[in-house]
C-alpha positions as CSV (number, residue, x, y, z in Angstrom):
1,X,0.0,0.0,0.0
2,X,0.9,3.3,-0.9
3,X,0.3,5.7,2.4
4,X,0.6,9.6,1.4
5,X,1.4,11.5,4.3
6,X,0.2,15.9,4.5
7,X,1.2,17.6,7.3
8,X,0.7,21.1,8.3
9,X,-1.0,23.7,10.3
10,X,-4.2,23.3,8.0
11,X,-5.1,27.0,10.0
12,X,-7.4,27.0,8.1
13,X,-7.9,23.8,5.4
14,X,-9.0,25.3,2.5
15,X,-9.7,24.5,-1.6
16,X,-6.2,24.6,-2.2
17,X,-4.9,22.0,0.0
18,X,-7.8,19.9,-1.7
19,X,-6.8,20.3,-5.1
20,X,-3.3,19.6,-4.0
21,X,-4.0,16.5,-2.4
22,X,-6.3,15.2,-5.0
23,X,-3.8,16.0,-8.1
24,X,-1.1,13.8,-5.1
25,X,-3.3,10.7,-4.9
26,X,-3.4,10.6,-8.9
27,X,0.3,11.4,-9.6
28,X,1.2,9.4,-7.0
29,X,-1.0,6.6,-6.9
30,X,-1.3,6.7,-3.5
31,X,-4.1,4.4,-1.9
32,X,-4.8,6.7,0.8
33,X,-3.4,9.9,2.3
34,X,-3.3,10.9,5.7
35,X,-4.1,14.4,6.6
36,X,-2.2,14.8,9.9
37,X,-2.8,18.3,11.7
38,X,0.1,19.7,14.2
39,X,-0.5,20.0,17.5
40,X,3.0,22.6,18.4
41,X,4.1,23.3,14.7
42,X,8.3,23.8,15.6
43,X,8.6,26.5,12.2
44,X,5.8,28.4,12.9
45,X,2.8,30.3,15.5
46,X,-0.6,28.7,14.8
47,X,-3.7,30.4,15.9
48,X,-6.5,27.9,16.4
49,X,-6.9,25.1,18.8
50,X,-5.6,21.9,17.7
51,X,-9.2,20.4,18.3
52,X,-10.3,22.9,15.9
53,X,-8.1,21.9,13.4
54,X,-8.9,18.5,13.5
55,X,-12.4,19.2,13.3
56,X,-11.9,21.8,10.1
57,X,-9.7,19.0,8.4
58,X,-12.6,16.4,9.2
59,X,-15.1,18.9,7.9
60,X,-13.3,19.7,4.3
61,X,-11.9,15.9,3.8
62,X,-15.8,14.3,4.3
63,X,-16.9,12.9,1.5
64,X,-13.6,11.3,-0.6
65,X,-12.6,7.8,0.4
66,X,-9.3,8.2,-0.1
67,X,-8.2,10.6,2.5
68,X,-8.5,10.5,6.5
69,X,-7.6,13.0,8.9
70,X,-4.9,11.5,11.7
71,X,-4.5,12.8,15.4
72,X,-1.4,11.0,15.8
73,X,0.5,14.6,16.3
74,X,-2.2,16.0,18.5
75,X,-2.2,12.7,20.9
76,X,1.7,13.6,21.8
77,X,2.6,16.3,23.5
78,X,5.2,18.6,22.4
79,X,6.6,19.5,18.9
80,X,5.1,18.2,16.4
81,X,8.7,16.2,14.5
82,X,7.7,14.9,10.7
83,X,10.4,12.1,11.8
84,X,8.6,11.0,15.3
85,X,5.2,11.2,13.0
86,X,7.0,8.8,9.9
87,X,8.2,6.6,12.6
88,X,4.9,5.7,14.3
89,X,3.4,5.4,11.3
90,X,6.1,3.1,9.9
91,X,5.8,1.1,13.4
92,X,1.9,1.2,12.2
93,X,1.3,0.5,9.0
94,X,4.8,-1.9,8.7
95,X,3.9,-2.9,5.5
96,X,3.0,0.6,3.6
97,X,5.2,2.6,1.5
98,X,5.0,6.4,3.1
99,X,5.0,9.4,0.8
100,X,5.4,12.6,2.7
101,X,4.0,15.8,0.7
102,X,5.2,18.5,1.0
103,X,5.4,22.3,-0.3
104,X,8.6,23.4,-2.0
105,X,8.6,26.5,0.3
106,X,8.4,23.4,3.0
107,X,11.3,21.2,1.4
108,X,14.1,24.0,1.6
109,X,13.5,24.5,5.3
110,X,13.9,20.5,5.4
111,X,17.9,20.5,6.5
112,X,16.8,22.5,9.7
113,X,13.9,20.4,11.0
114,X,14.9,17.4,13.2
115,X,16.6,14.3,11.6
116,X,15.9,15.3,7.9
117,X,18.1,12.5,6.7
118,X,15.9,9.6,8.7
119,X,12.9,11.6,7.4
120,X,14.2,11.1,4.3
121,X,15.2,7.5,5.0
122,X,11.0,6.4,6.2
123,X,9.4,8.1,3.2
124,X,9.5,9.5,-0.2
125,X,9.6,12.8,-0.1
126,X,6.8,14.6,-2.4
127,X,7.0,18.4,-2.9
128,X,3.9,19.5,-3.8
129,X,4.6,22.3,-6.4
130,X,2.4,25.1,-8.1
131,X,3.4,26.5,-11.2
132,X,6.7,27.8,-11.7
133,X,8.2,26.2,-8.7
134,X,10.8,23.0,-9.1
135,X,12.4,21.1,-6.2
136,X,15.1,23.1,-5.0
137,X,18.5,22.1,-6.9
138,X,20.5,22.0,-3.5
139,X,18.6,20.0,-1.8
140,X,20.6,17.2,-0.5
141,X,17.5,14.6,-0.5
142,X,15.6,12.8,-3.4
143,X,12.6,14.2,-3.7
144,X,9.8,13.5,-6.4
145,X,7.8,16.9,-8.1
146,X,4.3,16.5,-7.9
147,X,2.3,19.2,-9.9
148,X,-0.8,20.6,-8.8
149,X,-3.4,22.7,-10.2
150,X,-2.6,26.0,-8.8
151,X,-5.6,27.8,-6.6
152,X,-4.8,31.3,-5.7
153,X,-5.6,30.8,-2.0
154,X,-3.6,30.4,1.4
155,X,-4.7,30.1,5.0
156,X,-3.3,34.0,5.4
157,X,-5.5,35.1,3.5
158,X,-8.3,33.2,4.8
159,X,-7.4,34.6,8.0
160,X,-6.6,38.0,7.3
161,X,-10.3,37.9,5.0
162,X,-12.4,36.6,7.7
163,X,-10.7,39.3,10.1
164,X,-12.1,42.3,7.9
165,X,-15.3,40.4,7.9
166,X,-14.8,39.9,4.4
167,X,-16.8,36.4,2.5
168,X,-14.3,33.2,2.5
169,X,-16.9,31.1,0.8
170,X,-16.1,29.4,-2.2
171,X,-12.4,29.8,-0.6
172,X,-12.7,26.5,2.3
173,X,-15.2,23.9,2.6
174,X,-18.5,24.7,3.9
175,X,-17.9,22.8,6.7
176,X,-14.7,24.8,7.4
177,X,-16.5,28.0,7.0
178,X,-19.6,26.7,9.7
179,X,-16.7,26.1,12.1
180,X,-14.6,29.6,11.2
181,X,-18.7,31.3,12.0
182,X,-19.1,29.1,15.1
183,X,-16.2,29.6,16.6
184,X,-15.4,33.3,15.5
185,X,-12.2,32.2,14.5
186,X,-9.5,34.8,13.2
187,X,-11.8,37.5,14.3
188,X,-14.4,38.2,12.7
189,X,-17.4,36.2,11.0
190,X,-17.1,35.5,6.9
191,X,-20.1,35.1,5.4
């Protein structure tokens, strides 16, 4: 079995990372790909509640067989480490091939995050990459290109659009946007 592996903040999950994990699953052929939410991202603040995540990530991934959302990060306390995440899931699913996606903005960053040469080592690295971009030259890991359709949309401006009040439909799942409302996330409501 082919396992994909996404990891991220998903602050908030939105079209984007849907189209990007779709156009993964065919390039790839993965059988199924894991959507796995941090609970203390290491590189970078997150806003929202980790439960809120989860829940958002649930919400946008209902409906397509071939994805599931994962809690393994959330369940351990501390940073959330790609390599502590690809070993459980190696000690897991013994048999499965892991892909890890990843953005190419991600992948250069990869030398300074903890153990990049066992992460490299447990899975295939993926990068994820919109128009334009290529898997950095330097790098000193194989890593595969995956393209994507490009969607001009990011979890910033999500946020910064549901701060001003401004409409974020048609940008996230409606079940992202109920929980955004509900919750008053980033805010200020986005109708």
């Amino acid at each position: 079995m082919r396992l994909g592996v996404y990891g991220g903040a998903f602050d908030p999950p939105h079209l984007g990372h849907l189209v990007a994990a779709s156009d993964a699953c065919e390039a790839l052929g993965l059988d199924r790909l894991l959507w796995v939410p941090s609970a203390v991202h290491p590189l970078k603040a997150v806003r929202t509640a980790p439960a809120l995540r989860l829940e958002m990530v649930r919400g946008a991934i209902a409906g397509d067989p071939r994805f599931a959302a994962d809690d393994l990060e959330l369940r351990r306390t501390g940073p959330s480490y790609t390599v502590d995440t690809l070993r459980a899931l190696r000690a897991r699913e013994p048999g499965a091939e892991l892909v890890f996606l990843t953005g190419a903005d991600n992948l250069r960053d990869l030398p300074r995050w903890r153990e990049p040469d066992e992460i490299a080592r447990l899975a295939t690295l993926a990068v994820v990459s919109r128009a334009g971009e290529t898997v950095p030259a330097d790098l000193p890991y194989p890593a595969v290109a995956v393209p994507v359709t490009r969607l001009d949309v990011s979890s910033t401006e999500i946020r910064r659009r549901a701060a001003a009040g401004q409409s974020i439909r048609y940008l996230v799942p409606e079940a992202v946007r109920a929980v955004i409302e509900r919750e008053r996330l980033y805010g200020g409501l986005s109708r």
